[in-house]
MIDOSE-1310 file (N, C-alpha, C; in nm, 2 decimals, decimal comma, always signed):
residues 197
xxxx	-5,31/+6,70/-1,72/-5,21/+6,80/-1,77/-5,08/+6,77/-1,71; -4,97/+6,75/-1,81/-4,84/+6,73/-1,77/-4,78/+6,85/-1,66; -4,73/+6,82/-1,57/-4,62/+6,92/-1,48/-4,52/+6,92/-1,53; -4,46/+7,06/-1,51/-4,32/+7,09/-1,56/-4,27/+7,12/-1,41
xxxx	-4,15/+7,07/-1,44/-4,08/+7,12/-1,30/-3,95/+7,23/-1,35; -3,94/+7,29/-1,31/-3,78/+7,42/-1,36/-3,70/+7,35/-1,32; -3,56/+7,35/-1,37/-3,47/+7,32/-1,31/-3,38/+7,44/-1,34; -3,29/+7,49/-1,26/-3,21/+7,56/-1,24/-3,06/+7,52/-1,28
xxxx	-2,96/+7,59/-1,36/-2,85/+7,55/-1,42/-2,78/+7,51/-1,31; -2,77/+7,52/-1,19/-2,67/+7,46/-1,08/-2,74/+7,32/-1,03; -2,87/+7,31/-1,07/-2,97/+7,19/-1,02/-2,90/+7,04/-1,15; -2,91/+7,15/-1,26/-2,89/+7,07/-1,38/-2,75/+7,01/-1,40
xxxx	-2,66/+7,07/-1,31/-2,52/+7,07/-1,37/-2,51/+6,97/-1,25; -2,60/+6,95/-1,12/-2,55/+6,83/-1,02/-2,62/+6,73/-1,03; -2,71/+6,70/-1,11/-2,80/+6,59/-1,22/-2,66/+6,53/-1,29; -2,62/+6,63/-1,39/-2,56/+6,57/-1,51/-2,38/+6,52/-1,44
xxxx	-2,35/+6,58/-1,34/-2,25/+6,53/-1,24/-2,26/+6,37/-1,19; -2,37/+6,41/-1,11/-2,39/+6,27/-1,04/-2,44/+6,14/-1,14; -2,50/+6,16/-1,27/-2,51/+6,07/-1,40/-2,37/+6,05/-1,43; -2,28/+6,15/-1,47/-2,17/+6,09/-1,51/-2,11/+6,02/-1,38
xxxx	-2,08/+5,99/-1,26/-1,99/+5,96/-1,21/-2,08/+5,78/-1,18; -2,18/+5,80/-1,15/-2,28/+5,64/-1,17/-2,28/+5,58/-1,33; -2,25/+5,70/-1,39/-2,22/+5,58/-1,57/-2,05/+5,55/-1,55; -1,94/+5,64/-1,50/-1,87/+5,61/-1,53/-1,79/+5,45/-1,42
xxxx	-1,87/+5,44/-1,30/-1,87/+5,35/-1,20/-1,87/+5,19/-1,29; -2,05/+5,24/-1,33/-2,10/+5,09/-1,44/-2,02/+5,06/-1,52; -1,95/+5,19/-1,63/-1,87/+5,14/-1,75/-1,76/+5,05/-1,70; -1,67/+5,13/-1,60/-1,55/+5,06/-1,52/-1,58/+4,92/-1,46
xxxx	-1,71/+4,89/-1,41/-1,74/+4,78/-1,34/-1,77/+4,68/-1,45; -1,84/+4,68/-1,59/-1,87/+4,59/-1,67/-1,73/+4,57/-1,74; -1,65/+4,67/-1,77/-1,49/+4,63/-1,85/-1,39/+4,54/-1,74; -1,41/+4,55/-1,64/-1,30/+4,48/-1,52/-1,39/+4,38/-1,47
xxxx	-1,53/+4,39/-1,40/-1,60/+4,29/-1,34/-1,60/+4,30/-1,18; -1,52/+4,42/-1,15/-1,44/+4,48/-1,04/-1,52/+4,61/-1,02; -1,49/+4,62/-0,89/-1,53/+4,78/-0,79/-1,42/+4,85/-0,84; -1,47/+4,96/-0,93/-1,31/+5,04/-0,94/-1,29/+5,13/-0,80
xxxx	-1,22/+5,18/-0,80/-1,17/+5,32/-0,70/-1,22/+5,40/-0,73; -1,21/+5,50/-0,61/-1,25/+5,67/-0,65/-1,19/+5,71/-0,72; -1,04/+5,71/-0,71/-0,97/+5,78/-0,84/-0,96/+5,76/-0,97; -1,03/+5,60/-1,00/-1,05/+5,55/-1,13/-1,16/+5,65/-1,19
xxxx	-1,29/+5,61/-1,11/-1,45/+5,65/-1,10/-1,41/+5,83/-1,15; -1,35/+5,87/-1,12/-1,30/+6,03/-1,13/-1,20/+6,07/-1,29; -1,11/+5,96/-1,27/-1,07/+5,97/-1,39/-1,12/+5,98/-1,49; -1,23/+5,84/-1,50/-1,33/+5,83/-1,62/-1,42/+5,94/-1,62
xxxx	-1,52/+6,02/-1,49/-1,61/+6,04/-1,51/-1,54/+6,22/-1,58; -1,46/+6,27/-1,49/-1,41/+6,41/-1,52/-1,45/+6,52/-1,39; -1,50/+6,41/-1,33/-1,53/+6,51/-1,19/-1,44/+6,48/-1,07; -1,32/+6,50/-1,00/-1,28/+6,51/-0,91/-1,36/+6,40/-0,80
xxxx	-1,29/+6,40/-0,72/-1,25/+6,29/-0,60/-1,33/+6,37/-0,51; -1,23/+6,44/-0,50/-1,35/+6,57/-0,35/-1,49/+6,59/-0,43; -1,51/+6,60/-0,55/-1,64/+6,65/-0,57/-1,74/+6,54/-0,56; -1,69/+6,45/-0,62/-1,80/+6,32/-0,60/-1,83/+6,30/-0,51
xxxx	-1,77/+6,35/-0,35/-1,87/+6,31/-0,23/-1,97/+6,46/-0,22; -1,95/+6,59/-0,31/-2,05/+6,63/-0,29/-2,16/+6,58/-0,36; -2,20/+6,52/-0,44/-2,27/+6,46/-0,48/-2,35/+6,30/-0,41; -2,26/+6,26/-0,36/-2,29/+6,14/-0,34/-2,28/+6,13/-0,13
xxxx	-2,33/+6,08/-0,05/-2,27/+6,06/+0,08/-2,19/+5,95/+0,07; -2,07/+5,92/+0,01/-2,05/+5,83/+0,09/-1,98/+5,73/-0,01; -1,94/+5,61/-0,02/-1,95/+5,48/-0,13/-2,03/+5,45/-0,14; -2,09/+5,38/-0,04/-2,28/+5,33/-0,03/-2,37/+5,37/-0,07
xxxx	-2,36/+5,50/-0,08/-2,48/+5,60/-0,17/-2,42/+5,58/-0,28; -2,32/+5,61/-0,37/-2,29/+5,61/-0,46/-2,29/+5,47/-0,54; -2,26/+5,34/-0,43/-2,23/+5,19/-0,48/-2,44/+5,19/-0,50; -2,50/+5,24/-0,41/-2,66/+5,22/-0,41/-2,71/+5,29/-0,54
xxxx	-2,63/+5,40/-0,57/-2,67/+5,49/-0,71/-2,66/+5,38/-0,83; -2,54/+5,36/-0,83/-2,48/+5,26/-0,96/-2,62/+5,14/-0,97; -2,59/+5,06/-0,87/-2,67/+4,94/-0,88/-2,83/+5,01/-0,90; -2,89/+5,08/-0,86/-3,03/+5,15/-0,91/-3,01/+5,15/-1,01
xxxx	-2,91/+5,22/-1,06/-2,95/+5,22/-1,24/-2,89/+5,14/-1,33; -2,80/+5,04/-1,28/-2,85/+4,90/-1,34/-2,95/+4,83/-1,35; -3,01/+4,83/-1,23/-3,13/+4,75/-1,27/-3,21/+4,81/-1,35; -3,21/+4,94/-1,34/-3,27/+5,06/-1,45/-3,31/+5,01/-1,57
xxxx	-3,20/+5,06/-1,64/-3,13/+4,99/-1,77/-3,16/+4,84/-1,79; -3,15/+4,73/-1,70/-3,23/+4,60/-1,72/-3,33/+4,58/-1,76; -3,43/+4,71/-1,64/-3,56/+4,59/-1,64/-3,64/+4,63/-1,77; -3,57/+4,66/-1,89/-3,70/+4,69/-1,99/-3,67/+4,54/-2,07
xxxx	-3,56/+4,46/-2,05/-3,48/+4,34/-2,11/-3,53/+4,23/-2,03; -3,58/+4,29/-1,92/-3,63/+4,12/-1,87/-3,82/+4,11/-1,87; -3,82/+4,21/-1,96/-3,98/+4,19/-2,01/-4,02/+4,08/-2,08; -4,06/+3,98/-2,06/-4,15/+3,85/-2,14/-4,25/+3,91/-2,25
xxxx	-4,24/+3,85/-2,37/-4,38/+3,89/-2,41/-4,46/+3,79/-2,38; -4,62/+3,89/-2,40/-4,69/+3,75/-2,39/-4,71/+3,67/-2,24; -4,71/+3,74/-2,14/-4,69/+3,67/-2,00/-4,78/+3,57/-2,04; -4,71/+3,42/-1,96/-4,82/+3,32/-1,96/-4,88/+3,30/-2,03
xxxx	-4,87/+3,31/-2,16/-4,98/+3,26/-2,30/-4,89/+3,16/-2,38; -4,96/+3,09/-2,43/-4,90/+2,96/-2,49/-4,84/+2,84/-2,47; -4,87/+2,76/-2,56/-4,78/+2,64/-2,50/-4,69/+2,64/-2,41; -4,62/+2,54/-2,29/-4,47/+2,54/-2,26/-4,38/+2,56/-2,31
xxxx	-4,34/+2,50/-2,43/-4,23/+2,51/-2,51/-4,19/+2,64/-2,53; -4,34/+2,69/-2,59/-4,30/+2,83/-2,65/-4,30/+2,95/-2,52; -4,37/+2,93/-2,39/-4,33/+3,02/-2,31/-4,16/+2,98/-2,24; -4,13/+2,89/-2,21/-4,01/+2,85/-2,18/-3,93/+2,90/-2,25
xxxx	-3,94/+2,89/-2,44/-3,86/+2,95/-2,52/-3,82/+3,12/-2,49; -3,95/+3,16/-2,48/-3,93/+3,34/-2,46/-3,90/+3,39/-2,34; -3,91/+3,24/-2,20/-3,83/+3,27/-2,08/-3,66/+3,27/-2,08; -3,62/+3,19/-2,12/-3,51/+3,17/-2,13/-3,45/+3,30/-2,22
xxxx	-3,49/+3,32/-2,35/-3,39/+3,43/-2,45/-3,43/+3,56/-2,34; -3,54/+3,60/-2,29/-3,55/+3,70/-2,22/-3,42/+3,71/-2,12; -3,44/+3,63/-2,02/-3,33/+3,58/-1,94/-3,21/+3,60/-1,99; -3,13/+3,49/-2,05/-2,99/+3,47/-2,13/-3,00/+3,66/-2,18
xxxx	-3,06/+3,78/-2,23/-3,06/+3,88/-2,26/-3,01/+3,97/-2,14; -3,09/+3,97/-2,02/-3,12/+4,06/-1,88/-2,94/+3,98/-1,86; -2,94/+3,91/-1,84/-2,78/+3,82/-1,76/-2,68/+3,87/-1,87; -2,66/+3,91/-2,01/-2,54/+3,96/-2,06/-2,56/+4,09/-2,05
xxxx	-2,66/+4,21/-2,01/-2,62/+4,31/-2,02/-2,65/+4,34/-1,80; -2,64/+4,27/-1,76/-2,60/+4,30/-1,60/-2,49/+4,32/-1,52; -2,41/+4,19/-1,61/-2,27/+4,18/-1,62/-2,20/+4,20/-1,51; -2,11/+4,26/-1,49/-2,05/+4,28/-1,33/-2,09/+4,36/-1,23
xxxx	-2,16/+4,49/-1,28/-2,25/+4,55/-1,12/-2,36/+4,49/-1,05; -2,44/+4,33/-1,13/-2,47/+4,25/-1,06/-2,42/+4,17/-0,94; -2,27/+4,16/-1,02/-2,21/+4,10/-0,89/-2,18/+4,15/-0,77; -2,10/+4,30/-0,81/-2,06/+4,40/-0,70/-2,18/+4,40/-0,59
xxxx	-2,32/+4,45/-0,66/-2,47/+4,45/-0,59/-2,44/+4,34/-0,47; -2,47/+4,17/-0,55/-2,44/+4,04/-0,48/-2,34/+4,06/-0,39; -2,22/+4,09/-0,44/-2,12/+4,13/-0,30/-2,15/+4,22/-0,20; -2,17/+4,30/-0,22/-2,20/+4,36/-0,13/-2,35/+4,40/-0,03
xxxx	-2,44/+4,35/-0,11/-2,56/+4,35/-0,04/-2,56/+4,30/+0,16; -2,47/+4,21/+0,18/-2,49/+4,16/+0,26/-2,45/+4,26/+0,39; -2,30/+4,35/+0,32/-2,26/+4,45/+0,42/-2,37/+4,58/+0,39; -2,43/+4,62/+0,32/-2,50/+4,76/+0,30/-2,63/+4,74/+0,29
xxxx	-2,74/+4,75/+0,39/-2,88/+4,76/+0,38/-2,95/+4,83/+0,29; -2,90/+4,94/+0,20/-2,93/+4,98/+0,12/-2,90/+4,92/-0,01; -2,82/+4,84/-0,05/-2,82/+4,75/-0,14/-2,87/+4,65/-0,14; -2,86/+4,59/-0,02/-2,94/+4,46/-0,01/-3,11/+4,48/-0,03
xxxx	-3,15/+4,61/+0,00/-3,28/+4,61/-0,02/-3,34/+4,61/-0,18; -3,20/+4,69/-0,23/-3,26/+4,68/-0,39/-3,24/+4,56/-0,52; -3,14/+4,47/-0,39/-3,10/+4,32/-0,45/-3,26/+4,24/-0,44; -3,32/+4,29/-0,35/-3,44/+4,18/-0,28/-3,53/+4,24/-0,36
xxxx	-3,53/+4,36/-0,38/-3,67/+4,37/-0,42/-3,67/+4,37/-0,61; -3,52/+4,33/-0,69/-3,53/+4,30/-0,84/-3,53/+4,16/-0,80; -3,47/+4,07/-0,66/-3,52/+3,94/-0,71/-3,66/+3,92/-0,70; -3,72/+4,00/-0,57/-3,89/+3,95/-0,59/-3,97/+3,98/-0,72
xxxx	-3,92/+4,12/-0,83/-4,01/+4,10/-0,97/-3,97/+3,99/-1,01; -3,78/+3,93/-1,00/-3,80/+3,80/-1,08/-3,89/+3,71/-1,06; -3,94/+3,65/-0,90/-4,01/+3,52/-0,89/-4,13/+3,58/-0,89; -4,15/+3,72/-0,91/-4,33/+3,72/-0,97/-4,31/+3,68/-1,13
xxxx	-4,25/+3,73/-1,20/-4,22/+3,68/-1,35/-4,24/+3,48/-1,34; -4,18/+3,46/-1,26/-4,20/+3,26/-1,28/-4,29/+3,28/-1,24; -4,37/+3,30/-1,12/-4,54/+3,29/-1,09/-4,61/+3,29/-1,21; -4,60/+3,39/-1,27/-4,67/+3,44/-1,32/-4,69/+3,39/-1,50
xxxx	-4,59/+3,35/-1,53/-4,52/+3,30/-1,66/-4,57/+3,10/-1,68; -4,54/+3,06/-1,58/-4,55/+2,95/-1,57/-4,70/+2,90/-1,46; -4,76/+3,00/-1,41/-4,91/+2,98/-1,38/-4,96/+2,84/-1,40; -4,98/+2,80/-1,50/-5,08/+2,67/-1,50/-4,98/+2,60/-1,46
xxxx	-4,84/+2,56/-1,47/-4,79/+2,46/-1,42/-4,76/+2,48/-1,31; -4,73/+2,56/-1,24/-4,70/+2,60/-1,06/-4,91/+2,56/-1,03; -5,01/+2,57/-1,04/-5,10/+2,56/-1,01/-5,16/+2,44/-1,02; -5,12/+2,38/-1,11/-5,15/+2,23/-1,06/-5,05/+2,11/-0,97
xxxx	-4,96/+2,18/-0,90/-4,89/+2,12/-0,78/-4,96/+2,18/-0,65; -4,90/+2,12/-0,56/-4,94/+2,17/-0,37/-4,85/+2,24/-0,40; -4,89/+2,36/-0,30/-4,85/+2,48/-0,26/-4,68/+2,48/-0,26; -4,68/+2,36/-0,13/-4,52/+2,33/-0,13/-4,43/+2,30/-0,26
xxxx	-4,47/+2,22/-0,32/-4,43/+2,16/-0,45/-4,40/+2,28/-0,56; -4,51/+2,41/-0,55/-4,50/+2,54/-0,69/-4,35/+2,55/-0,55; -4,38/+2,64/-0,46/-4,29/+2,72/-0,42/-4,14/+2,66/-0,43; -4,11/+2,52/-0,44/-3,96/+2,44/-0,47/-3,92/+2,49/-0,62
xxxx	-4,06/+2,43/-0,73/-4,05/+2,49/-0,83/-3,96/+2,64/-0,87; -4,09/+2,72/-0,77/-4,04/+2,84/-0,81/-3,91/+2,86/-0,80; -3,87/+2,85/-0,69/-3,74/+2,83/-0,61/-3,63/+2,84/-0,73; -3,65/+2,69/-0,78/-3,53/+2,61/-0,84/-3,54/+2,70/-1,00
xxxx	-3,65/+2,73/-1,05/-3,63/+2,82/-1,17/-3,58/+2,95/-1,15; -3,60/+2,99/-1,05/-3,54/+3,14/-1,04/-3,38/+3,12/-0,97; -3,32/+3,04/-0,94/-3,16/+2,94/-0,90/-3,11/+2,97/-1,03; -3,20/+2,83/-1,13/-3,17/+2,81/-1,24/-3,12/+2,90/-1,37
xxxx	-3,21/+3,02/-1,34/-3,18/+3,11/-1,47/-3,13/+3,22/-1,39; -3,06/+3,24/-1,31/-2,99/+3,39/-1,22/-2,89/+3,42/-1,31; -2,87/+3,50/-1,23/-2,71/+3,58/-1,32/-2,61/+3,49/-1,24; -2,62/+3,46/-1,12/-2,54/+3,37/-1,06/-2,49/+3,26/-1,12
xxxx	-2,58/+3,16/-1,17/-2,59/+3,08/-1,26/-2,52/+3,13/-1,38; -2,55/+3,21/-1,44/-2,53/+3,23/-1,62/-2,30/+3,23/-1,56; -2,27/+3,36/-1,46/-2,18/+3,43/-1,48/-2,09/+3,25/-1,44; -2,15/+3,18/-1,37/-2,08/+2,99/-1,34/-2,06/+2,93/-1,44
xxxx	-2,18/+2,95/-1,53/-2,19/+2,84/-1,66/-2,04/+2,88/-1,73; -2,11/+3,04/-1,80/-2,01/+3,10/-1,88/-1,83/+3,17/-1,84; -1,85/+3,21/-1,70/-1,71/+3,21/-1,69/-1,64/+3,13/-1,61; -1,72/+3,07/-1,54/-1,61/+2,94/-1,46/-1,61/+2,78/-1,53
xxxx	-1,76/+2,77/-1,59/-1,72/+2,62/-1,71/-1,69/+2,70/-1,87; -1,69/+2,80/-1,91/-1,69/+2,83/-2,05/-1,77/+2,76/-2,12; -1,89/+2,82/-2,11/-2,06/+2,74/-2,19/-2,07/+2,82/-2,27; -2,10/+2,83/-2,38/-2,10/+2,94/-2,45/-2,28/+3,02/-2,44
xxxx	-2,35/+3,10/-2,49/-2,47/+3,12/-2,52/-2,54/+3,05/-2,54; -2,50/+3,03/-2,64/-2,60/+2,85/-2,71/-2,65/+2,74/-2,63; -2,53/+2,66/-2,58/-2,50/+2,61/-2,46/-2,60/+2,58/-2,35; -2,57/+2,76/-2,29/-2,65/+2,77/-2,20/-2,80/+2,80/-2,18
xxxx	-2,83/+2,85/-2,36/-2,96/+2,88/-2,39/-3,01/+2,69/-2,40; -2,94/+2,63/-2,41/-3,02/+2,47/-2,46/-3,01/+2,41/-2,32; -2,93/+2,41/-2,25/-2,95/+2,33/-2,11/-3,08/+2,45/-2,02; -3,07/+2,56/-2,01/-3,18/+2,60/-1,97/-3,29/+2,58/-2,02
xxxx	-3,34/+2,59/-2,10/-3,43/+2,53/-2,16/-3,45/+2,36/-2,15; -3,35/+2,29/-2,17/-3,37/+2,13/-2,13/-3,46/+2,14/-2,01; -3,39/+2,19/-1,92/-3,39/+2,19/-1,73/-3,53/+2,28/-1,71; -3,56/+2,37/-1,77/-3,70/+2,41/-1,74/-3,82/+2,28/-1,80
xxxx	-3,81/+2,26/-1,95/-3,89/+2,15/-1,99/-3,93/+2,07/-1,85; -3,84/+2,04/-1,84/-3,79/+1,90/-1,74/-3,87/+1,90/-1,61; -3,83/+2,00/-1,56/-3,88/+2,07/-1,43/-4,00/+2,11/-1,48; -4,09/+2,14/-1,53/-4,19/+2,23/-1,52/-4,30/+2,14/-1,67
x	-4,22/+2,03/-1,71/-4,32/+1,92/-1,78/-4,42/+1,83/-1,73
């Protein structure tokens, strides 16, 4: 039997507060590629400066809110079909478009995350633990080929495929050489064949 929980109109109104000011953080952060400011974040969202720290402790809570629900909103896009079934080609194929998919809609609060993980333990922990679904995804995807190497040999593997197809990677390809999609959907794919033939 489903639980209902009540919510109270003062409960509901600091719900739909603290959603708008983490959507309007993401919108601002995917249109610039940049950490906006509080007074931007306020602008957009319609909630005040002083109010947003009642909702939020802090930037860190708030920079930890945003990135949560990026990855949110991601991880239904970095789903594979089909884990591990079929030829290489064709699981390679559905690695990559998966991939090249999750990397254009991550866009710049991936990076902010990446920047800043290093100074905030609370970001960094939710950086580590969407990379560890990524390299269970290559485990798991590429199975027969990581298992017929030594131990050492899958884990380089894994390594280099999960390097290879980051958002790190895509945001180098495409905005510091100007690769286009195509591009970078065929060299990843070359480079996995390659690697993993």
């Amino acid at each position: 039997m489903e639980q209902v929980v009540a919510v109270d109109g003062r409960t509901a109104r600091r719900l739909a507060n603290r959603s708008a000011v983490v959507e309007a953080m993401l919108g601002l952060i995917d249109e610039t590629g940049l950490e906006p400011s509080v007074e931007e974040i306020a602008d957009r969202s319609g909630i005040s400066e002083r109010s947003i720290f009642r909702y939020f402790d802090g930037l860190d809570d708030l920079r930890r809110a945003a990135i949560e629900r990026n990855f949110e909103r991601v991880a239904p896009l970095l789903a594979v079909d089909d884990v591990g079934i079929g030829p290489l080609d064709e699981r390679v194929a559905r690695f990559v478009d998966t991939r090249l998919r999750a990397c254009e809609a991550m866009g710049g609060a991936s990076r902010v995350a990446r920047r800043n993980a290093p100074f905030q333990p609370l970001v960094s922990a939710e950086v580590a633990r969407f990379r560890r679904q990524l390299a269970e995804q290559v485990r798991a995807h590429f199975a027969p080929e990581l298992q017929a190497r030594t131990r050492a040999e899958a884990d380089d593997v894994e390594v280099i495929v999960d390097v290879l197809v980051s958002v790190d990677a895509w945001d180098q390809l495409t905005s510091d050489l100007g690769r286009s999609r195509t591009q970078v959907r065929r060299a990843w794919t070359r480079a996995l064949l390659a690697l993993l033939g």
